[in-house]
N, C-alpha and C positions, 0 to 999 in steps of 0.2 A: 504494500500500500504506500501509496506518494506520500511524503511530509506536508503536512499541512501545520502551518502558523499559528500560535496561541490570537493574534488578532484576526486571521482569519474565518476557524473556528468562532470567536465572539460574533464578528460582525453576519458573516450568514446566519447563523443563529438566532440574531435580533431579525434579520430581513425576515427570517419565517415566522417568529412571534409575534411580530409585526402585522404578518397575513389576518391576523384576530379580528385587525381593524374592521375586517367585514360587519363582523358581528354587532359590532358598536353603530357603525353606520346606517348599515340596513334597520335596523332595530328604535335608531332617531327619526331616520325618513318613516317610518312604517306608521311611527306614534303619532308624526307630525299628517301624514295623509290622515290616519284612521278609518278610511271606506278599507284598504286593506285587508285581505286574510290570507295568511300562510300557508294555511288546506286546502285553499280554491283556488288565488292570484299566483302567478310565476313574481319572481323574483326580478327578473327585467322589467316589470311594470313601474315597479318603484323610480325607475330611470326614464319614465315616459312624460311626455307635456301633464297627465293625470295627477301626478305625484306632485307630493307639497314640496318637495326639493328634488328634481330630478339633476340639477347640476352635483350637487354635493352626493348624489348617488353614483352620479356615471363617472364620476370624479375618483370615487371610493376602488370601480374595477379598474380603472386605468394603475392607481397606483397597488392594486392588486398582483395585477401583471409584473409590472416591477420589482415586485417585493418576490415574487415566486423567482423571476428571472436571477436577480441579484443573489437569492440565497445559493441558486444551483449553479450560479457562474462559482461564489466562492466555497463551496463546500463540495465541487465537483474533484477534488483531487481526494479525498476521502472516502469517495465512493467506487470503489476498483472492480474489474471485471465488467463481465456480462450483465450484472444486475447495476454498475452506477453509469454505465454506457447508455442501455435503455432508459433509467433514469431520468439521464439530464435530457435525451431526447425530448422526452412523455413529457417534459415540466418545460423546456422551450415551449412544446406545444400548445401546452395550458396555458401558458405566460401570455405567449402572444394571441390566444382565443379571448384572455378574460381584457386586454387590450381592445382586441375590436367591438367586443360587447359595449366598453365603454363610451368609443369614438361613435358607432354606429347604431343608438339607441332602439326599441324596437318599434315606435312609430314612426322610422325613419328611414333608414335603409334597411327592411327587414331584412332582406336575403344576406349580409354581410352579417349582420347582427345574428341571425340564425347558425350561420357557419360557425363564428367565433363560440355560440355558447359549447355548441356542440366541439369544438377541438377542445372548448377548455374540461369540460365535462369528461369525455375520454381520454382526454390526454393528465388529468389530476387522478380518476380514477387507477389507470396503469402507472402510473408515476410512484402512487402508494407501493402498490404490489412490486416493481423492481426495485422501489429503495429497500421493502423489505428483506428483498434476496438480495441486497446488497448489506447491510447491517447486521446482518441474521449473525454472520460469526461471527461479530464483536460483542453482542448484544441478544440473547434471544428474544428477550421478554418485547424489546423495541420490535422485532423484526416480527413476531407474532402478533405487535397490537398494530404496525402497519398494514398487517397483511391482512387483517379482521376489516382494519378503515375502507382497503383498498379492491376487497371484495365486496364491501357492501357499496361503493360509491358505483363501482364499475355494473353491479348486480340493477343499482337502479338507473343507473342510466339506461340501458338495459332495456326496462320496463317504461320509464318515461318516452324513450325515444319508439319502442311501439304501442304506444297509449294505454298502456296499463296503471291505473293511476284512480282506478274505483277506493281501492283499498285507503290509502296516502290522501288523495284528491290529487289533480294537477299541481297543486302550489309545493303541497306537502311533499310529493314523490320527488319534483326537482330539488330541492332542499336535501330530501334524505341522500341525493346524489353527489348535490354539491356540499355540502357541509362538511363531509369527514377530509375534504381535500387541504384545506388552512388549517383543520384540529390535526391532521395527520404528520403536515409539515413543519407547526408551532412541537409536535412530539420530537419528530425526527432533527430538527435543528439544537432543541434541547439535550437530547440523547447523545448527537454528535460533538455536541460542544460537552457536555459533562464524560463522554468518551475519549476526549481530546485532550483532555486534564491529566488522563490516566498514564502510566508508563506504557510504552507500545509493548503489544504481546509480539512474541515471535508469528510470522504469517505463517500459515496452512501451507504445508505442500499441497501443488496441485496432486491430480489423480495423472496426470503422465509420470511426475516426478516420482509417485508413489510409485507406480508400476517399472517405472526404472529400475527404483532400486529394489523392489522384488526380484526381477531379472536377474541384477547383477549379485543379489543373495543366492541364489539358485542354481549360479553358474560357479560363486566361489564355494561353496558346500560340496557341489558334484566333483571340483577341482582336488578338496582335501579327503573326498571318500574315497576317488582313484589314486591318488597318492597313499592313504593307509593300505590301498589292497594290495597297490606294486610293494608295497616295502615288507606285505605279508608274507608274500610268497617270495618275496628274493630279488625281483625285478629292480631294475634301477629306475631311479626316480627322469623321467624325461624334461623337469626341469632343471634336474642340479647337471651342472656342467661337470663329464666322464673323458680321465686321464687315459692316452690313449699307451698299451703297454711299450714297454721301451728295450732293447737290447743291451742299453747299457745297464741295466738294473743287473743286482747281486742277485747269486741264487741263496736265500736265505741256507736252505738244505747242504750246500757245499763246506765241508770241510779238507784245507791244506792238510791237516795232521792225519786224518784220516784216509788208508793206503785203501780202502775199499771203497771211499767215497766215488758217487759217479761222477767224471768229469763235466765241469762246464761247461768246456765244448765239444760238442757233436763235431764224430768225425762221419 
């Protein structure tokens, strides 16, 4: 995993707790309309000519988008692999959906306005679920309540986007989609930044490295089981390096004193 900065870790960390802002906002325009309901009106209403504040609402996803964007520009070296790859992708994509939802209100430009919710919606939804497989071995508890946020956001989108919404109503089913996306990121920014604190653990071998060194377990085992079998029976070892005999060598067997000894040399 990349080094990431004590100030780095803070500052993404703030940009996703930050994301919260929703909640405050949506929640001031909501009070200040009051025709309003959660279970029946979408959430883009509150940004319509309708609403008591639609500036300060579409204002709220502009710097929503930013605040997603900025957290996954700076906490993107933290998130390694296949799951912080998809990641930063999913949360670009959210970034810049909840972006146009702002610019392009929905009594306005619908069809842009329609696109953006919908990137931001799929794209926050799967963002959950690859930060979880991305966090998962630092952290289980994080990467299991990610992947709870990021199954249910993506589950209702899901169902919002083919009109399933009896249950929830309209207003409620897109909330239940969109919601866990800021509560998931306001976790995950915390997690990483109180994970950042910590001493790094030594990283996981991958699964090629594992299998490597199986191999080369397997191969030096086989190497020292044919080496005990040559040295049982007599054979010489074909690694150790074999002296080749020599003509000048003594014959231990000869003795000068001895008139019966055989000689030396062969006639």
């Amino acid at each position: 995993m990349a080094v990431v900065t004590p100030t780095r870790y803070r500052w993404g960390a703030i940009a996703w707790l930050l994301t919260l802002q929703f909640f405050v906002v949506e929640t001031v325009v909501q009070l200040q309309t009051g025709a309003h309901s959660r279970a029946e009106d979408v959430i883009s209403e509150l940004g319509t000519s309708a609403s008591a504040a639609p500036l300060l609402m579409n204002a709220s996803f502009v710097v929503q988008g930013l605040l997603i964007g900025a957290g996954a520009a700076l906490l993107r070296p933290a998130l390694a692999g296949l799951g912080g790859r998809t990641a930063a992708a999913s949360l670009t994509a959210a970034a810049v959906g909840v972006v146009l939802v702002g610019f392009f209100p929905l009594d306005g430009q619908e069809d842009l306005h329609q696109a953006g919710a919908g990137l931001h919606l799929l794209g926050g939804g799967l963002a959950l679920l690859a930060l979880a497989y991305a966090v998962r071995p630092r952290s289980e508890a994080l990467g299991t309540a990610l992947a709870l946020l990021g199954l249910l956001s993506t589950a209702m989108t899901v169902f919002f986007a083919l009109g399933i919404t009896s249950f929830l109503g309209e207003g409620g089913t897109e909330r239940a989609s969109a919601y866990p996306v800021p509560i998931g990121l306001a976790l995950a920014g915390a997690g990483l930044w109180a994970l950042g604190r910590r001493p790094q653990a030594e990283p996981r071998p991958s699964r090629r490295e594992l299998r490597a060194g199986e191999r080369a377990g397997r191969a030096e085992r086989a190497r020292e089981r044919d080496a005990a079998l040559e040295a049982a029976v007599g054979l010489p070892d074909p690694a150790r390096p074999q002296r080749a005999p020599s003509d000048a060598e003594p014959d231990d067997d000869f003795d000068p004193e001895d008139p019966w000894a055989a000689s030396r040399r062969r006639t």
